[in-house]
N, C-alpha and C positions, 0 to 999 in steps of 0.2 A: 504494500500500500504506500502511494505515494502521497504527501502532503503539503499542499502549496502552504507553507507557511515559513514565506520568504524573510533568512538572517535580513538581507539589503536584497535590493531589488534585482540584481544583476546573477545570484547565487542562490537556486531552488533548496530548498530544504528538504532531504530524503532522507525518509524512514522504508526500507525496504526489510525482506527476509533476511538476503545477500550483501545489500549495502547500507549504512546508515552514518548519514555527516550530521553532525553538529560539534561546537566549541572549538571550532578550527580544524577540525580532523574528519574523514573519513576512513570508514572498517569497510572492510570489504571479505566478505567470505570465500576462498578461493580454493582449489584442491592443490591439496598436498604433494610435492613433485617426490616426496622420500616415503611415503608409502601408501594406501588407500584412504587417507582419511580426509581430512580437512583442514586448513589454516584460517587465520586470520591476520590479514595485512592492514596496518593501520598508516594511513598517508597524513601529514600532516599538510593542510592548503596551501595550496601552491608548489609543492612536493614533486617532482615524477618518481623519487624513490620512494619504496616505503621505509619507514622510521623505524619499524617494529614488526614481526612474524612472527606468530606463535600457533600452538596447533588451537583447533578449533573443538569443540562438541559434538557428536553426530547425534540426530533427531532421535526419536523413539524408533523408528522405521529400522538403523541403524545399516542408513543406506544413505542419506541424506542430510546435512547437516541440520544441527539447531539453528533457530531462526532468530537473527537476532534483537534484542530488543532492549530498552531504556536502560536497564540496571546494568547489565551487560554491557554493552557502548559506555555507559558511563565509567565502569571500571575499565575497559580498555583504553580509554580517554588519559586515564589517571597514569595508566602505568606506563604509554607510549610515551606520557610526559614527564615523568621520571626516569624513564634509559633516555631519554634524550638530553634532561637536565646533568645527570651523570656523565654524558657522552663529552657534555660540553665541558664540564667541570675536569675529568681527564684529560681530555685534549688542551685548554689553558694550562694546565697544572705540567704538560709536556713541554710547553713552549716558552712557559714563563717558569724560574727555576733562579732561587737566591739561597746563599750561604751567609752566615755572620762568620768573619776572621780576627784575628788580633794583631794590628802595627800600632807602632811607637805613636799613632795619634789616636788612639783607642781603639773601638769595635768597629767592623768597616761592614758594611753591605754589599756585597759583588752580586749583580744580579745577571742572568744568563734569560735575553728573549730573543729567541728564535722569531723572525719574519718569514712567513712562508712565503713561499712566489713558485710558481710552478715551474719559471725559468732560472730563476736564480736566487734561491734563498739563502738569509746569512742571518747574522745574530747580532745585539750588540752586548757587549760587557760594561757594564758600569759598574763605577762603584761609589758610595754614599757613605755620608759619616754618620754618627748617632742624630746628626739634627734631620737627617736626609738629607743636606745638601749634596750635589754631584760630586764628587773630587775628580772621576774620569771617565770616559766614555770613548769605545775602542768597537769599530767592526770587526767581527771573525765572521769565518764560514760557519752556516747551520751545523756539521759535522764535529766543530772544536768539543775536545772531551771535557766539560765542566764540571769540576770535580773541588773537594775540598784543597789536594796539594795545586792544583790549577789555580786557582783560587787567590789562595797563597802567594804563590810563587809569582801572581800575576800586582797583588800590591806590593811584594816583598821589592821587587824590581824597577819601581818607582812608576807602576801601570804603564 
């Protein structure tokens, strides 16, 4: 069943057996390519991947999936949006990467952010005093191994 009750005018509102959008996301019931059963692919809008794949429920028939509906969508909603909050939070957590070290002008901040570029990505090294302020700032390649003796050796040297 489908239900015109348009988010905005431009974007139908579907509640289907197999499909159902709302809160930014559609589920889509889809068959399973790893064995007989079923999935559930959850697209966040404007997405062409999906976000999230999980298996699905099959109906009473046990031939034909369950159909899905509010409760369900809802909780798939919640969870597509926390592997994604997660996804996000690891991937910053890979690109952005700081150490505290100890030189003759206190506790230092080296910080290691990766720029992605898909042609040329590189990183910068900084480093910060206890106030934050900069004391230096240096490009490496994405690839420099960032590490505590790196670190180091990189204010020990006079950055």
């Amino acid at each position: 069943m489908t239900q015109d009750t348009p988010i905005n005018e431009d974007i139908p509102f579907i509640q289907e057996a197999r499909v159902w959008q709302g809160e930014g996301w559609t589920a889509r019931v889809i068959n399973n390519d790893d064995d007989d059963g079923w999935a559930v692919a959850m697209f966040k809008d404007g997405e062409a991947e999906a976000a999230l794949v999980g298996p699905w429920t099959m109906g009473r028939d046990k031939k034909n999936p369950k159909p899905l509906d509010n409760n369900a969508f809802l909780t798939l909603v919640k969870t597509a949006h926390e592997f994604v909050r997660r996804h996000e939070q690891q991937l910053h957590a890979s690109l952005h990467q700081s150490l505290e070290v100890n030189s003759p002008q206190g506790r230092i901040t080296v910080r290691f952010d990766i720029v992605p570029d898909d042609e040329h990505p590189y990183a910068v090294l900084s480093a910060l005093d206890e106030t934050g302020e900069c004391l230096a700032e240096k490009c490496v390649p994405a690839a420099f191994k960032f590490n505590r003796n790196s670190a180091q050796a990189w204010v020990e040297g006079g950055f």
